[in-house]
MARMARKOL-830627 format. One line per field, with one value per residue: residue number from 1; residue in one letter; y, z, x of N, C-alpha, C, O, CB in turn. Coordinates in Angstrom, 3 decimals, padded with zeros to 6 digits, always signed. Glycine has a CB too. Layout:
nr	c(NUM|...) .
rest	c(a|...) .
nY	c(Y|...) .
nZ	c(Z|...) .
nX	c(X|...) .
caY	c(Y|...) .
caZ	c(Z|...) .
caX	c(X|...) .
cY	c(Y|...) .
cZ	c(Z|...) .
cX	c(X|...) .
oY	c(Y|...) .
oZ	c(Z|...) .
oX	c(X|...) .
cbY	c(Y|...) .
cbZ	c(Z|...) .
cbX	c(X|...) .
// end
This chain:
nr	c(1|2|3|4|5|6|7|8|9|10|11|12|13|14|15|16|17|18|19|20|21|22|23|24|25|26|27|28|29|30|31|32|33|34|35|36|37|38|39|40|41|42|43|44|45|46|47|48|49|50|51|52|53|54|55|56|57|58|59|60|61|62|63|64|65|66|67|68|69|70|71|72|73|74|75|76|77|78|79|80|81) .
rest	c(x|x|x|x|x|x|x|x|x|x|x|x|x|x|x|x|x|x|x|x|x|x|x|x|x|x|x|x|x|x|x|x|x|x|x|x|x|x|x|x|x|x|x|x|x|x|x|x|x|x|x|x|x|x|x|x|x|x|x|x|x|x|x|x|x|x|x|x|x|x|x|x|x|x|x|x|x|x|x|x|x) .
nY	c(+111.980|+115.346|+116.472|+115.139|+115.136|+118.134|+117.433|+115.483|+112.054|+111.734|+109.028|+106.555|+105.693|+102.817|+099.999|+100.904|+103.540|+104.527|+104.707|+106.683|+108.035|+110.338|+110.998|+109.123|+110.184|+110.596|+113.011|+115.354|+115.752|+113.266|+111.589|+112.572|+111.476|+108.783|+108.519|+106.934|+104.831|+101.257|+099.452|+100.763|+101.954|+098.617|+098.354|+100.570|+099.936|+096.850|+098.571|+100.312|+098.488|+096.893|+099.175|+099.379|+101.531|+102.486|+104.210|+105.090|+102.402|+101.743|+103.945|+103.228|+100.539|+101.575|+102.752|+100.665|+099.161|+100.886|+100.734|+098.080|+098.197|+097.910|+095.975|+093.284|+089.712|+088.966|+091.701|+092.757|+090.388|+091.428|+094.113|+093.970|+092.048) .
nZ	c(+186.757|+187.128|+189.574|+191.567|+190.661|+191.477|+193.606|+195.630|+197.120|+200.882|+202.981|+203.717|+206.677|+208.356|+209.728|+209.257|+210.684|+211.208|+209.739|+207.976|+205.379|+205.597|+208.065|+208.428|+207.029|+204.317|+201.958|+201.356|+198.620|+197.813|+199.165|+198.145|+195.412|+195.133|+196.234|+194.733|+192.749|+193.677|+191.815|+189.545|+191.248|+191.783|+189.287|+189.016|+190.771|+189.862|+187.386|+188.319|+189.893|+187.445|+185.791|+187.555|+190.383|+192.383|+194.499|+194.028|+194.387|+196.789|+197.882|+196.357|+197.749|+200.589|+200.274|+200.187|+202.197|+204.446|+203.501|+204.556|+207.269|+211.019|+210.485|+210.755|+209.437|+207.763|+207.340|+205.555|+203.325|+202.650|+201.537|+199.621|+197.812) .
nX	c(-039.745|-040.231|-041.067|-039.182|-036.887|-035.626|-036.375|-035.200|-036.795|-037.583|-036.347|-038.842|-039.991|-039.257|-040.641|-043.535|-045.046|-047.530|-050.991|-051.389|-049.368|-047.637|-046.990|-044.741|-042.709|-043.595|-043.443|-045.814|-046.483|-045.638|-047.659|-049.824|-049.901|-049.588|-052.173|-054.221|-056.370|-056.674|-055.817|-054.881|-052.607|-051.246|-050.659|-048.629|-046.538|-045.907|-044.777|-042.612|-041.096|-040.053|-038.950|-036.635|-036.655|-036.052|-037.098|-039.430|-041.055|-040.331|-041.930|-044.515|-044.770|-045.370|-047.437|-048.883|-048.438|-049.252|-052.249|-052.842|-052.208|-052.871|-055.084|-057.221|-057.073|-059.158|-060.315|-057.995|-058.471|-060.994|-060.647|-058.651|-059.658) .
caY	c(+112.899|+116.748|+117.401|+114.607|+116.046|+119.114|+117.484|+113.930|+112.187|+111.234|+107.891|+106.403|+105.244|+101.159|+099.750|+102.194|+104.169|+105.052|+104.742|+108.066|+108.328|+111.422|+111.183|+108.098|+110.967|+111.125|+114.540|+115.561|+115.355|+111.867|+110.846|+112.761|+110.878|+107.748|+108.616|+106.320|+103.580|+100.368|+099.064|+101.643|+101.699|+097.945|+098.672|+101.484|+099.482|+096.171|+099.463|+101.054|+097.510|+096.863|+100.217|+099.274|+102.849|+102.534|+105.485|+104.736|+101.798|+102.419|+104.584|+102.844|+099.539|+101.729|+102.985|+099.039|+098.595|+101.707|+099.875|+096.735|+098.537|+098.104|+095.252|+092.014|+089.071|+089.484|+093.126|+092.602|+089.708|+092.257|+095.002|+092.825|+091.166) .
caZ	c(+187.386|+187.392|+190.768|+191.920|+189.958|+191.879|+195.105|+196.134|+198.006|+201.778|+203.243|+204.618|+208.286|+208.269|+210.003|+209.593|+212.480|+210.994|+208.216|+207.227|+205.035|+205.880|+209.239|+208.080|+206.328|+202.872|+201.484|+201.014|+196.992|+197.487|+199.603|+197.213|+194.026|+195.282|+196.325|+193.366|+192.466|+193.993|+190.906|+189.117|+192.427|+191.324|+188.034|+189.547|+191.326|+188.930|+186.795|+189.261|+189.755|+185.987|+185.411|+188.706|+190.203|+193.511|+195.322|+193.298|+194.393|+198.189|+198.144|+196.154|+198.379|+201.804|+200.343|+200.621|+203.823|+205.226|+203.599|+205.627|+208.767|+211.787|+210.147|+210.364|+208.180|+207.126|+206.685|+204.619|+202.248|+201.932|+200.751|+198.086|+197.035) .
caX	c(-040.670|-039.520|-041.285|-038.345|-035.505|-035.119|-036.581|-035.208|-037.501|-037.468|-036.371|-039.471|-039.792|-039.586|-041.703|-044.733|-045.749|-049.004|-051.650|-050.783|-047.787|-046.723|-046.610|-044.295|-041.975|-043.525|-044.360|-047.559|-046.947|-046.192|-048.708|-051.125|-049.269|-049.880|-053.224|-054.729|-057.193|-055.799|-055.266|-053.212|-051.708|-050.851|-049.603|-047.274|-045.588|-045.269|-043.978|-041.100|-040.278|-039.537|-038.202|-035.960|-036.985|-036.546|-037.771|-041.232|-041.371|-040.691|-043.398|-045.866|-045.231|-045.318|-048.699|-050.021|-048.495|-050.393|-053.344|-053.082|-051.446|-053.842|-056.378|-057.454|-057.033|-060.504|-060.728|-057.446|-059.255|-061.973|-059.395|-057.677|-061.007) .
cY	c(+114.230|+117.345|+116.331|+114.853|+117.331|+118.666|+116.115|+113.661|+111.514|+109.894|+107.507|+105.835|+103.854|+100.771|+101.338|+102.630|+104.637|+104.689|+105.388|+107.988|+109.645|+111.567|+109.831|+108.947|+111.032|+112.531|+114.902|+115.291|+114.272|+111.242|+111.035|+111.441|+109.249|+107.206|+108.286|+104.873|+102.025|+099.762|+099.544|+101.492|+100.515|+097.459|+099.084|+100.566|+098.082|+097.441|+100.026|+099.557|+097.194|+097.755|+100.514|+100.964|+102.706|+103.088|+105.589|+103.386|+101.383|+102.908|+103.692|+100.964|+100.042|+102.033|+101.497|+098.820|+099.222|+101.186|+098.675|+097.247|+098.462|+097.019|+093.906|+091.501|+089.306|+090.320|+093.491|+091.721|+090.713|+093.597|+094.989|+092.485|+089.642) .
cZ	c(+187.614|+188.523|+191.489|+191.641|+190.737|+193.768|+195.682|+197.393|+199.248|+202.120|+203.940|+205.668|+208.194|+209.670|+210.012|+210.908|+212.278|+209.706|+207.564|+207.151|+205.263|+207.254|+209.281|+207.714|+205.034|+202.932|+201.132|+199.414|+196.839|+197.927|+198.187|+195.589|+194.310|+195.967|+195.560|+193.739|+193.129|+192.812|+189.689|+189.781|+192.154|+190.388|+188.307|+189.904|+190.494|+188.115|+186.932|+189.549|+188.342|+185.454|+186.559|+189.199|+191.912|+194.603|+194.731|+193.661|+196.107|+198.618|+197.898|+197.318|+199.973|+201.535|+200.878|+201.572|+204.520|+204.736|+204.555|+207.308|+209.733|+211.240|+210.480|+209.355|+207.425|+206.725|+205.489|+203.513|+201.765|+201.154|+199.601|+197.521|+197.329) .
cX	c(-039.960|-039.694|-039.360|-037.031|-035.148|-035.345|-036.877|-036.286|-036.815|-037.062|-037.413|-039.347|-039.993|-039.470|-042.571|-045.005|-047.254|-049.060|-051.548|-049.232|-046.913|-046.594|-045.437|-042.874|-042.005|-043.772|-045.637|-047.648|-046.724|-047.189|-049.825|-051.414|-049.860|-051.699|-054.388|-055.792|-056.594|-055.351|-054.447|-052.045|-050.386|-049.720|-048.432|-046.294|-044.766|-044.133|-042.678|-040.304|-039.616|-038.568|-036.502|-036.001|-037.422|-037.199|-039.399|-041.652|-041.299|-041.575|-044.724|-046.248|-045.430|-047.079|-049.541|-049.554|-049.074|-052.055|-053.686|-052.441|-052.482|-055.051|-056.357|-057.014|-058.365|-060.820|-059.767|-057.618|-060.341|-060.873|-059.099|-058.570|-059.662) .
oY	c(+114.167|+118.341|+117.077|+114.743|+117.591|+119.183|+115.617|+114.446|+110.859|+109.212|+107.971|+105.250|+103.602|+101.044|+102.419|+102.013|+105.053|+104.445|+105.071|+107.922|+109.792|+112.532|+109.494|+108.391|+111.366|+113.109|+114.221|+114.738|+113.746|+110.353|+110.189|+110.900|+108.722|+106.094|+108.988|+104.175|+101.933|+099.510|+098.919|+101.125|+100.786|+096.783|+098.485|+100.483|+098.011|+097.317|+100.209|+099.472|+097.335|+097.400|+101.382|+101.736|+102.771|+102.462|+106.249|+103.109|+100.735|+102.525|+103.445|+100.420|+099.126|+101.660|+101.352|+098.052|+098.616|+101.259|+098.502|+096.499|+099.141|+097.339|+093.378|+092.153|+089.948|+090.278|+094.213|+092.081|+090.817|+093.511|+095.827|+092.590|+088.496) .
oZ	c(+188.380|+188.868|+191.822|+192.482|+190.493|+194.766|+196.059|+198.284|+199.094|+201.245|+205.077|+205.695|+207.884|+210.512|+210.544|+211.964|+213.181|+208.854|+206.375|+207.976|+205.088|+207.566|+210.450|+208.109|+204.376|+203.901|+200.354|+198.917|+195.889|+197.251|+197.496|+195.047|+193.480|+196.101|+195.558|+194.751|+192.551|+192.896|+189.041|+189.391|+192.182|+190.434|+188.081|+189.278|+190.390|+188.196|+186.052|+189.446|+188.335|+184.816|+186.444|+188.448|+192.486|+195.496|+195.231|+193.212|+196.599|+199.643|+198.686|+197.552|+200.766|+202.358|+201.673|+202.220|+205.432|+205.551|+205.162|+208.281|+209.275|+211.695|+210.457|+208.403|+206.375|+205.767|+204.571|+202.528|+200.559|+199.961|+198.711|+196.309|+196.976) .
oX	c(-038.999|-039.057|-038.439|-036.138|-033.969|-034.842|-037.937|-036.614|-035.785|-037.596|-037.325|-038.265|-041.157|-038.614|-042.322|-045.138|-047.980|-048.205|-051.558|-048.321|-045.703|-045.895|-045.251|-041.850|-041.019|-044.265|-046.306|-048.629|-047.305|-047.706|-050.392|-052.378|-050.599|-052.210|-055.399|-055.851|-055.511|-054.149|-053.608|-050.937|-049.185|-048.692|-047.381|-045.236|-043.542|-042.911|-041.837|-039.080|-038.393|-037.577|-035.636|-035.405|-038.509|-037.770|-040.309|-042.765|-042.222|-042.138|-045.637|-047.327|-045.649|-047.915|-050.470|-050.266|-049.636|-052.974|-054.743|-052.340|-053.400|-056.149|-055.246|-056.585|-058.343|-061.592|-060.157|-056.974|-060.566|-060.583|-059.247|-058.379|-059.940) .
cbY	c(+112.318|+117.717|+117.076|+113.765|+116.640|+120.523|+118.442|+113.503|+111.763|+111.486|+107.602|+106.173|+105.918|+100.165|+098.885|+101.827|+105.929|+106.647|+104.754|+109.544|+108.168|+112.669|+111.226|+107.250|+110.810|+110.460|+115.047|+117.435|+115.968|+111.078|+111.473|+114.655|+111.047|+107.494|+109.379|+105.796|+103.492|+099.507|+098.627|+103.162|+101.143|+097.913|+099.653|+102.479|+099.255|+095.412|+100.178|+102.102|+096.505|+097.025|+101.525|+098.523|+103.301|+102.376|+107.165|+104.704|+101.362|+103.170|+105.841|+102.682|+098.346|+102.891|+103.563|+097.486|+098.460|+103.537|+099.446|+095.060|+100.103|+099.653|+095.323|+091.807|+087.588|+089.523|+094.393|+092.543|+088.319|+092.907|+094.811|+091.239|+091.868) .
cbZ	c(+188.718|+186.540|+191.962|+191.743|+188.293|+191.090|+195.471|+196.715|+197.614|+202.075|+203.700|+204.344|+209.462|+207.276|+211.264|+209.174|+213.250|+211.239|+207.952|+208.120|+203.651|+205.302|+210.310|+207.011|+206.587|+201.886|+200.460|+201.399|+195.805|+197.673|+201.215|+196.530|+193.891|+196.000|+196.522|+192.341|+190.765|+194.889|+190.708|+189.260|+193.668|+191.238|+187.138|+190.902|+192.650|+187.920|+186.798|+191.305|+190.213|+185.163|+185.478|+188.431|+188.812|+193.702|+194.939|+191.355|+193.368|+198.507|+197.169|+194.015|+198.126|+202.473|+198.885|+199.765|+204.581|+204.793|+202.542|+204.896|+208.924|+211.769|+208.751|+210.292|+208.365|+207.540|+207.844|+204.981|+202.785|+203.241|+201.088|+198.308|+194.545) .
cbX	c(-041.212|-039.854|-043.586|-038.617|-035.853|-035.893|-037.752|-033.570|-038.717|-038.222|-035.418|-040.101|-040.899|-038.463|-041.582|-046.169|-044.772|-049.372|-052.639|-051.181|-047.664|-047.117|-047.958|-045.200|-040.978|-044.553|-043.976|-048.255|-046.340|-045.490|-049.264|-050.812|-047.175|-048.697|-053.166|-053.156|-057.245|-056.267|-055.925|-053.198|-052.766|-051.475|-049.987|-047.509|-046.166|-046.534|-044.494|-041.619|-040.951|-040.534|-039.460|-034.392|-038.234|-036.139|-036.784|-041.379|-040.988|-040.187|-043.559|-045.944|-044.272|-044.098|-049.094|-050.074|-047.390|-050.146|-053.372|-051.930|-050.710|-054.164|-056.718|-058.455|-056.745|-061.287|-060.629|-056.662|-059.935|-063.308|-058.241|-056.714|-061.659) .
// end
């Protein structure tokens, strides 16, 4: 990624403090980046895992924990299908 090449990204905050990733310490171009279909989303991350790519794959699994952050089991079965 060339935006990442000149501009390492952040360590995010573990445990989340919010649903919002940037109040988490992403950047707004990652939040946006990861701002995808859940199932690209998916892919991505099988992907950064494969490609071992860790900082892509930090992100794309903090994105699904800000998905389930704050829910039910139920509202998280509806989520996931």
């Amino acid at each position: 990624c060339k935006y990442h090449k000149d501009n390492p990204p952040e360590e995010i905050q573990k445990p989340l403090k919010s649903t919002n990733l940037i109040e988490c310490g992403v950047s707004e171009w990652d939040a946006e980046y990861v701002n995808i279909e859940q199932e690209v989303l998916f892919e991505l991350i099988l992907a950064a895992n494969y490609l071992d790519i860790k900082s892509l794959l930090d992100l794309t699994c903090a994105k699904v924990a800000s998905m389930i952050k704050g829910k039910n089991t139920e509202e998280i079965r509806k989520q996931f299908n």
